[in-house]
VMD Tcl script that draws the C-alpha trace (Angstrom):
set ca {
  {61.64 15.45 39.82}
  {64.95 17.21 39.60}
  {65.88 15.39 36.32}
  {62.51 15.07 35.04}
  {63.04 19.17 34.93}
  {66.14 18.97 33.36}
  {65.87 16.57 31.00}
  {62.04 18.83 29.99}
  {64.35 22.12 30.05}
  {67.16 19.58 27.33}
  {64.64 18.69 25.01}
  {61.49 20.92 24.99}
  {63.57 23.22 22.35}
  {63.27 20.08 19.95}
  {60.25 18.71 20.38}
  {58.54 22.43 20.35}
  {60.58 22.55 16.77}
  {59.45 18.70 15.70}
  {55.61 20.27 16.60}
  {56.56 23.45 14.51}
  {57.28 22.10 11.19}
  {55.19 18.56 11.26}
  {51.58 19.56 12.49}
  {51.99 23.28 11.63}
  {50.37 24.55 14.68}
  {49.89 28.66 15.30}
  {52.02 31.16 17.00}
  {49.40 31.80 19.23}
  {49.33 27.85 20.52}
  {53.46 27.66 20.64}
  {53.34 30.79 22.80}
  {50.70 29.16 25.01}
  {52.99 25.82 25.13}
  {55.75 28.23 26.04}
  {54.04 29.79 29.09}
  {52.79 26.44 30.41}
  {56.26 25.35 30.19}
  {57.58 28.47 32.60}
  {55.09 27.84 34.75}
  {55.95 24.84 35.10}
  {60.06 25.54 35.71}
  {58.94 28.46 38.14}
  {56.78 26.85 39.99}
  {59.17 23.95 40.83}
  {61.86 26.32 41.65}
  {59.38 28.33 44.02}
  {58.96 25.05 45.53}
  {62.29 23.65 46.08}
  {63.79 27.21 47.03}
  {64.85 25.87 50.32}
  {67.06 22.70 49.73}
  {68.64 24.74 46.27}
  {71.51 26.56 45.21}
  {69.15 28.15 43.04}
  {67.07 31.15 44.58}
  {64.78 32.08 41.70}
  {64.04 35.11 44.14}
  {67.72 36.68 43.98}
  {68.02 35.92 40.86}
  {64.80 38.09 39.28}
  {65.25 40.92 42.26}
  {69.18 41.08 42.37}
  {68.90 40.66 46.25}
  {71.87 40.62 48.55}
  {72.47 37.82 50.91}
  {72.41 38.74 54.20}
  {74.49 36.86 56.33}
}
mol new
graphics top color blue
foreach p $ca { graphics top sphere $p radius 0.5 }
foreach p [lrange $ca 0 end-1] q [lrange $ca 1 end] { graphics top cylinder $p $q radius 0.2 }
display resetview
């Protein structure tokens, strides 16, 4: 899943631009793309916080580790 999320995170840029300019679609769909797509990342972070580097926690709340 790790590089299913990585490789999403690589190209979603592109394909969100290859949507853009070939069907046209409306701000108001590419913004609801967008949040679907940080769900998405968020919620697998939340998930895997305990066998990460990553802590999506200290990260948004500047935390200290304790230790």
């Amino acid at each position: 899943m790790k590089f299913f999320i990585l490789l999403l995170c690589f190209l979603f840029p592109f394909a969100l631009a290859y949507l853009i300019k070939t069907t046209q679609i409306s701000v108001f769909v590419t913004l609801i793309i967008i949040i679907l797509f940080t769900i998405l990342v968020v919620s697998y972070l939340n998930k895997n916080n305990g066998n990460a580097q990553f802590s999506l926690k200290s990260f948004l709340f500047k935390t200290k580790k304790k230790n």
